[in-house]
N, C-alpha and C positions, 0 to 999 in steps of 0.2 A: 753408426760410425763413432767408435771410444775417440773422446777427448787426447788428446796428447799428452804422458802424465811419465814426467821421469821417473824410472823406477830403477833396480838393481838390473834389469834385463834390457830396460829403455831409455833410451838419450834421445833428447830433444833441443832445439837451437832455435833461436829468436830470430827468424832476418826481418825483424822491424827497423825502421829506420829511414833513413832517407836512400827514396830510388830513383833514378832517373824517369822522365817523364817526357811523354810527348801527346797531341791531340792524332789522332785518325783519321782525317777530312774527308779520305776514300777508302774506305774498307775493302779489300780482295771479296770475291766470289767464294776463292776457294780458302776454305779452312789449313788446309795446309803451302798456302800458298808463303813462299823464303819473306815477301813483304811484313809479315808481321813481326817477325823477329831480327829488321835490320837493325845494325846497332845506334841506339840512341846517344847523345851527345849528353854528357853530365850538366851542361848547360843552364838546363830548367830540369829541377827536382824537386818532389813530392815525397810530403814524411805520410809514410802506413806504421799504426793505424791514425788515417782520416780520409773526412771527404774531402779533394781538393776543391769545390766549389770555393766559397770563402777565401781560401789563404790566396787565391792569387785573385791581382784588381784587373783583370783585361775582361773584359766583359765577355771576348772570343770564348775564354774557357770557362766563366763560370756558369754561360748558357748555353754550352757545346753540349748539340744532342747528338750521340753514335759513340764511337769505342775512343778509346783513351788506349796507352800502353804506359807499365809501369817494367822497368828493368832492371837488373843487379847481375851482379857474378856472388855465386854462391859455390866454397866449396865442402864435399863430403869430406868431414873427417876421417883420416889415414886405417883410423880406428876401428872405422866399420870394418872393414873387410868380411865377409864372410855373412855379413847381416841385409837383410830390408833395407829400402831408406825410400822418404815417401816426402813429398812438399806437399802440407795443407794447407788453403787460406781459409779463412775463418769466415769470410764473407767477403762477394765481389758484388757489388750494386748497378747493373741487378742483373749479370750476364758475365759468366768469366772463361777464358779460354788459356789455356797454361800452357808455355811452349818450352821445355829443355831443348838448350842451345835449339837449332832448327828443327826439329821434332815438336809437333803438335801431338799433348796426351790427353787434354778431358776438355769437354766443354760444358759448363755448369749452368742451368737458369734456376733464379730466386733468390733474391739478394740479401737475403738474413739467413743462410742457412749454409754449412762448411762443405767445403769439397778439397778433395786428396788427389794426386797423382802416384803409383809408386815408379820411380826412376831407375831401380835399382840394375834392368837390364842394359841402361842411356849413359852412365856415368860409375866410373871404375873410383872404390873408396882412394880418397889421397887427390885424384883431380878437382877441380873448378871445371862450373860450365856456366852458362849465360842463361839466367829464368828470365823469362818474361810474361808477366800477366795483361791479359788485353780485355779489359771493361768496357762492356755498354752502359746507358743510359735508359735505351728507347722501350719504353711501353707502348706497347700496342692491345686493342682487344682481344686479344690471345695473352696475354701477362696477366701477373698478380702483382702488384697491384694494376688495372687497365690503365690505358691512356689511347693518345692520339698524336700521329705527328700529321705537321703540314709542314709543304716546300714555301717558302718567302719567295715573292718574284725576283730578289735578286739570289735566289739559290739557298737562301739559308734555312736547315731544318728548326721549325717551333713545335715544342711538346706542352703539351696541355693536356692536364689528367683532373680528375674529381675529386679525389684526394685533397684534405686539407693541409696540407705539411709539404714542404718543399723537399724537391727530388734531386735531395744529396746521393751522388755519386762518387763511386772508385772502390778504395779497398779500407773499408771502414774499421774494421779490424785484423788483427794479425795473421802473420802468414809466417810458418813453422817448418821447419826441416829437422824430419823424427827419425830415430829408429828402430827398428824390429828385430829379433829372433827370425830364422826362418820358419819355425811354426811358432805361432802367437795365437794369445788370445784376441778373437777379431768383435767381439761383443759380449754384454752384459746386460741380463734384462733382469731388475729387483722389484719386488711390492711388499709392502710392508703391511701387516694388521698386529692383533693387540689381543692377547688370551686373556679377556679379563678376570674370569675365573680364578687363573694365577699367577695376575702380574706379571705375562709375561709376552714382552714382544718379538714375533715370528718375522723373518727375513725370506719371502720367498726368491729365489736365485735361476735365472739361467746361465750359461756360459756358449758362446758358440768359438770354436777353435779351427784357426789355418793349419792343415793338419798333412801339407802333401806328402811327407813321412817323418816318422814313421807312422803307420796305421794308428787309428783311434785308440785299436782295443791294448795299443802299450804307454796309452798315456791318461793319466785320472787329474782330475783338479780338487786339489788341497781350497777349502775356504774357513776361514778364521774372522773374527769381532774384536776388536778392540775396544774399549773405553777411552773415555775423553784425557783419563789419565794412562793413557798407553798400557792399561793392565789386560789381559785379556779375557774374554768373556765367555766363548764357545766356540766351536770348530765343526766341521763336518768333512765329506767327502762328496764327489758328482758332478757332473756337469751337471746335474739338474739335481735341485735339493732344496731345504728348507733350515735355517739356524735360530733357535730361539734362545733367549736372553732371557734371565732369571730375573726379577726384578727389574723388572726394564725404568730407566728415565725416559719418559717420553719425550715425542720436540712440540712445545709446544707454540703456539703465538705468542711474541714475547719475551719468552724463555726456551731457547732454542739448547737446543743438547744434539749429539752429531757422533755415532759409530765412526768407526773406520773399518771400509770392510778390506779385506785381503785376497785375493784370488792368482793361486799358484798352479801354474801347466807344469806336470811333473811327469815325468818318465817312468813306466812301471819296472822297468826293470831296475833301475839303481835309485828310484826316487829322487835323483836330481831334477830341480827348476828349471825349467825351458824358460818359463815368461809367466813376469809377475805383472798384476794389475791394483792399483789401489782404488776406492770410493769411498767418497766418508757421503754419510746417508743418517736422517732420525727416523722414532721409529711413532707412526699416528697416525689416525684413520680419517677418514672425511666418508660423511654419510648426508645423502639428503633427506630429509624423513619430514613429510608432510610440508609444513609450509617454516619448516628451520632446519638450517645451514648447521650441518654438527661437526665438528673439531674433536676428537677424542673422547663422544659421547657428548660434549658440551655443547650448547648453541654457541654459534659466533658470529658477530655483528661486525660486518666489513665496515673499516673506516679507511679512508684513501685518499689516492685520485689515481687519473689516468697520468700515463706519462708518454713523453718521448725520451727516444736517443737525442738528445740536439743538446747543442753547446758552442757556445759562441766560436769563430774560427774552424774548430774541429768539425762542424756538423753531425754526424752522426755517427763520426770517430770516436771510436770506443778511451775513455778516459779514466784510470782507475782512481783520480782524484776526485775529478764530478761523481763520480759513484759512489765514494765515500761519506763525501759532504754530503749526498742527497740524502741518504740514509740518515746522517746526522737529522738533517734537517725533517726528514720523516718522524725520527724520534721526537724531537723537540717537540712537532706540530702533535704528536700522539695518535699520529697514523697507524695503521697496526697492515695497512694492504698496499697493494698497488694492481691495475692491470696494463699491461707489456703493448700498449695502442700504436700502431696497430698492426705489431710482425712480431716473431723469435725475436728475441733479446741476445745480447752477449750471453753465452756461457757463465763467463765469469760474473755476471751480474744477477743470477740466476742462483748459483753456489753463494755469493756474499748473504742472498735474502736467505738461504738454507741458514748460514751462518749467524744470522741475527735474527731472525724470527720472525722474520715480515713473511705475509702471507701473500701468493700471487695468484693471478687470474691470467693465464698465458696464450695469448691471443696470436693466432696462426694466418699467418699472409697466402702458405700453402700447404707445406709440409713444416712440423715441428723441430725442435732442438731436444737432447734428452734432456725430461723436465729433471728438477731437483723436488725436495719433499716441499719445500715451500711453496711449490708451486700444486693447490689445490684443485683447478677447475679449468677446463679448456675451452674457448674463445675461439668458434673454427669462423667468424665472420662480424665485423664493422656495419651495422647501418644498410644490410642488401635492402634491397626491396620485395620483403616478406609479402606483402599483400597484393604482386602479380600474379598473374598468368606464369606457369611454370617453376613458381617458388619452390613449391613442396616436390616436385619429380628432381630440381636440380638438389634440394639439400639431405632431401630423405637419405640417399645412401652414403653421401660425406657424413650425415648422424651413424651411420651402421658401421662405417666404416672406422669411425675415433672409436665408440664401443669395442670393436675389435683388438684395436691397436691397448687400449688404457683404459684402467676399471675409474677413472675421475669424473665426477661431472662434466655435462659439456652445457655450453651455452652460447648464443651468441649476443651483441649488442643491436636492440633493434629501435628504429629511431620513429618521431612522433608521426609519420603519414602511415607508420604501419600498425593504426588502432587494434583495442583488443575485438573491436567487431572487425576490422578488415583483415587483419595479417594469418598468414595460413601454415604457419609451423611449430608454433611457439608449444604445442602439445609434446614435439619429438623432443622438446630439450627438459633438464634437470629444474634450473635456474633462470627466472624471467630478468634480466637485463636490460635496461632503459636507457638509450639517450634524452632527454628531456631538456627544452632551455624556454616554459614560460615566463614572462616576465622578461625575455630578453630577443629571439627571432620571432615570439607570439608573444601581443599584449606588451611591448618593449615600455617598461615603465608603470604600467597597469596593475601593480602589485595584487588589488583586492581581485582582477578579472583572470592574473594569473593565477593568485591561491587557488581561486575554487576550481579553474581548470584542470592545474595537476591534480587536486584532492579529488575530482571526476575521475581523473586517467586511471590513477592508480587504482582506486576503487571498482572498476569496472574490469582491470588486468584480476585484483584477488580475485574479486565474484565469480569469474568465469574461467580461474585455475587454481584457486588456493595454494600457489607455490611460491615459492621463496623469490624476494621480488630485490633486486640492486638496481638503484639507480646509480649508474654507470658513466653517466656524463650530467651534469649541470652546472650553471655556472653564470658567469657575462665576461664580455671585453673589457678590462679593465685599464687607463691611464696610470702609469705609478705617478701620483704626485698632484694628481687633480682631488679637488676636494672641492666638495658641497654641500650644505645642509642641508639642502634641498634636495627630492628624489630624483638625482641626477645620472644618466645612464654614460658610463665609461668612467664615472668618477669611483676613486677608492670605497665610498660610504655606498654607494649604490650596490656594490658587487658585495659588501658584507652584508648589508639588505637582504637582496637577495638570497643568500647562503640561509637565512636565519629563517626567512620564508620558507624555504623547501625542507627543512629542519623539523619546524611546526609541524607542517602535514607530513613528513615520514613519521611523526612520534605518534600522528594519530592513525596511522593504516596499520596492522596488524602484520601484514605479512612481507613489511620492510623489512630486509634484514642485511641494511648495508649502505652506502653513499659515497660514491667515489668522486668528487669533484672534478669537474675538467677546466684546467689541468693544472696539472702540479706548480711548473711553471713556463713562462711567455716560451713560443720559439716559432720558428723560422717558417713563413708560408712561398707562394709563389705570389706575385705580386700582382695586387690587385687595391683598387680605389679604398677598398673599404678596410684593409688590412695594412697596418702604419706600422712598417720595420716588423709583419710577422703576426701570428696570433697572441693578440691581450690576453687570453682567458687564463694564464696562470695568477696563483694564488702566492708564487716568488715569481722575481720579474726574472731573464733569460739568465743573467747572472748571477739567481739565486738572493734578491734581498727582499723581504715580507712586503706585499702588500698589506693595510688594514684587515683586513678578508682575514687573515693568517692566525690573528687573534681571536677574529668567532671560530673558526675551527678549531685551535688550542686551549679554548675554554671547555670548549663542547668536546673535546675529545680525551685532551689528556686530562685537565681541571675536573672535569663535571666527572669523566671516567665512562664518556660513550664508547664502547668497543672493548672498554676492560682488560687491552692486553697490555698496558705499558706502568708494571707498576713502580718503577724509578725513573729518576732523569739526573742527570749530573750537568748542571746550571752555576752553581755557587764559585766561588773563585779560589776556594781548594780542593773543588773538581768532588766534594763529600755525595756520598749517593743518599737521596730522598728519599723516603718512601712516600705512595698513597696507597690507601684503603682500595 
């Protein structure tokens, strides 16, 4: 499914905003039953993109488990006529149902990932009709992410799932009214390598095209390159082809560089454009080759953390301010990574890391988003329980199956009861990935009992796969504001401690080649005794201001030059850029 992308053939419309809102107490039977789209009263309203958990204090809706309804009048501009027209939301959390005016068209599961309706047979260009989108909540053992609901003796549903991160719902991100050509191009599939012989970067391309007339054989697709300075580069011809680039600029960590590709559906007979598509894409390879992570033939040493979507209010509404600043604050720290913990990210958050040079690890709830290039390795699972009974029959062909789909590394995150003597899969993947937290749910405080522990762990994962090893999660709970001189657990000095500890033994294991802390920073859990307004374990608190922790990573990352991808930073107060070595 292509992104939404104004073009000279494509219009597209924001209905972000605020929409009427109401709770579901009883859900119809029937999918198409007139109850879900009666009309809602302007009354109570909810701004998309968010999660409405947070913004509202009634406790009714901020732990209402079942469907929500979200509603607007939305109309087709005059202008269409004669074209598509198609509502997408970008994500519904975690179940979506789309109703024009009384007419039910799609009903979506997986709450990170887009779904489309087209309308165009529902609604004549020039009229208005009534969307309505109707969100669940409930996970069950049939979901991705799992959970559990129970009835409360006085009726009320409670959700409890295993998941560490609270189960923000609605419509987290945007929701779009686009338009088409009636034959369009309906996808695009790029991979990109590197001739290094002669400097030159190759664009492998597919194009698939809605094509109900005229016939295929009278229409060909024009594709073109752009440079970063709008000059052009190369061109071809084919739904299916290859464009290479004479001197290419690579993208690299850090220093990111970014094509523009063009794709034109053209008419053979008068070579007029039916429907143009744009992608701006770099061009660099990723290889794993023995026990190092290689970036355009180079080793590359992940320095990071893991993240969420979360934000205070919004939850896990998409925010293109929080996005920017975090990035900021990536830089500063001299992070050069991130991994997407633990679903598809926005889109647009995915394109910004393209655009800046952060490199990502993109971790899949079920089914993926189309990656960007910065996104090098895929993440098809969180913490399973690798070392049961049935591990390796259920993941062996989810492993054949990503091969199939994308030439990337896969990996997944596997957490401490799944040793390198118990866990039974860890062969099928590229990239060994660790959650780890000695010193803080093992040995809490025990510094000397946790070193040697990890310095055991890992030692015993090389010995028995010499493959490329990220430690993917480590970390502690941290207090912003508590302090100790003493080896104090939840105090700020303890969680820099710590960091410095696991530091040590990565420099001394050979087949480290990476540490993403968890997490970035503080956010939101479901509540429970031992968790005070959320998860501690960021490294900025939920509003983004440094813990101590923030300086051993900024020493050791950007200072010291671990990861090696950040070779400026603009700090000074005429904004001058710095160099380092």
């Amino acid at each position: 499914m292509l992104r939404p992308d104004p073009t000279a053939t494509r219009d597209v419309v924001s209905l972000d905003g605020l929409w009427n809102f109401d709770l579901v107490n009883i859900a119809p039977d029937d999918d198409h039953d007139h109850a879900w789209t009666t009309v809602l009263s302007p009354r109570v309203q909810a701004p998309v993109p968010a999660s409405y958990n947070d913004i509202f204090l009634d406790p009714a809706i901020r732990n209402h488990v079942g469907w929500v309804r979200y509603q607007r009048r939305v109309r087709i501009p005059r202008g269409w006529a004669g074209r598509r027209f198609f509502v997408r939301c970008d994500a519904a959390t975690h179940r979506g149902r789309l109703y024009v005016n009384e007419r039910f068209t799609v009903d979506h599961q997986g709450g990170y990932t887009p779904f489309d309706a087209e309308v165009t047979e529902l609604v004549d260009a020039g009229d208005d009709f009534q969307l309505t989108i109707a969100v669940s909540n409930e996970l069950t053992n049939e979901t991705i992410p799992p959970g559990k609901i129970e009835t409360l003796a006085d009726g009320r549903k409670k959700q409890t799932y295993l998941h560490d991160f609270y189960n923000y719902s609605g419509l987290a991100r945007s929701v779009w009214l686009y338009s088409l050509p009636m034959q369009y191009i309906s996808d695009v599939t790029t991979t990109t390598d590197v001739d290094w012989n002669h400097s030159a970067g190759i664009i492998k391309y597919r194009i698939e095209a809605n094509l109900d007339t005229p016939a295929a054989s009278d229409t060909y697709v024009k594709a073109s390159v752009s440079d970063e300075a709008g000059l052009s580069v190369t061109a071809t011809t084919g739904f299916e082809n290859e464009l290479k680039i004479p001197s290419v600029q690579l993208w690299q960590p850090g220093a990111a560089y970014l094509y523009k590709l063009t794709f034109e559906l053209c008419l053979s007979s008068d070579h007029s454009v039916i429907d143009v598509y744009h992608i701006q894409t770099g061009i660099r390879t990723v290889e794993v080759r023995g026990s190092q992570f290689l970036i355009n033939n180079k080793p590359f040493y992940f320095t990071g953390f893991g993240k969420h979507e979360d934000t205070p209010v919004r939850g896990k509404g998409h925010d293109a301010a929080y996005m920017v600043h975090d990035f900021q604050l990536l830089n500063w720290i001299g992070a050069n990574s991130f991994r997407t913990s633990h679903y598809p990210y926005a889109e647009e958050v995915l394109d910004y890391a393209d655009r800046q040079g952060i490199v990502v690890i993109d971790e899949t709830a079920a089914v993926g988003l189309n990656l960007g290039i910065a996104s090098v390795m895929w993440s098809i699972a969180n913490e399973p329980a690798s070392h049961e009974d049935g591990a390796r029959e259920y993941f062996e062909p989810l492993v054949e199956v990503a091969r199939k789909l994308d030439q990337r590394p896969i990996c997944f995150a596997n957490f401490g009861a799944a040793t390198s003597e118990k866990d039974r899969i860890s062969d099928l993947f590229d990239v060994l990935c660790l959650n780890r937290y000695y010193g803080w749910y093992e040995s809490c405080g025990d510094m000397q009992t946790a070193e040697a522990a990890l310095e055991k762990d890992l030692l015993g994962w090389q010995t028995k796969y010499s493959k490329p090893i990220i430690m993917t999660e480590y970390g502690a709970d941290t207090i912003a504001g508590l302090h100790s001189a003493a080896v104090t657990p939840w105090s700020e000095e303890f969680q820099a401690l710590l960091l410095d500890l696991y530091h040590r033994v990565f420099d001394r294991v050979e087949c480290v080649i990476g540490e993403q802390v968890w997490s970035f920073s503080d956010f939101q859990t479901s509540q429970h005794v031992f968790r005070v307004d959320g998860n501690k374990k960021g490294v900025f608190t939920r509003d983004r201001r440094p813990k101590a922790a923030a300086q051993v990573l900024r020493r050791r990352w950007l200072l010291e030059g671990r990861g090696g991808c950040h070779p400026f930073r603009l700090d000074d107060a005429q904004g001058r850029r710095q160099t380092y070595s």
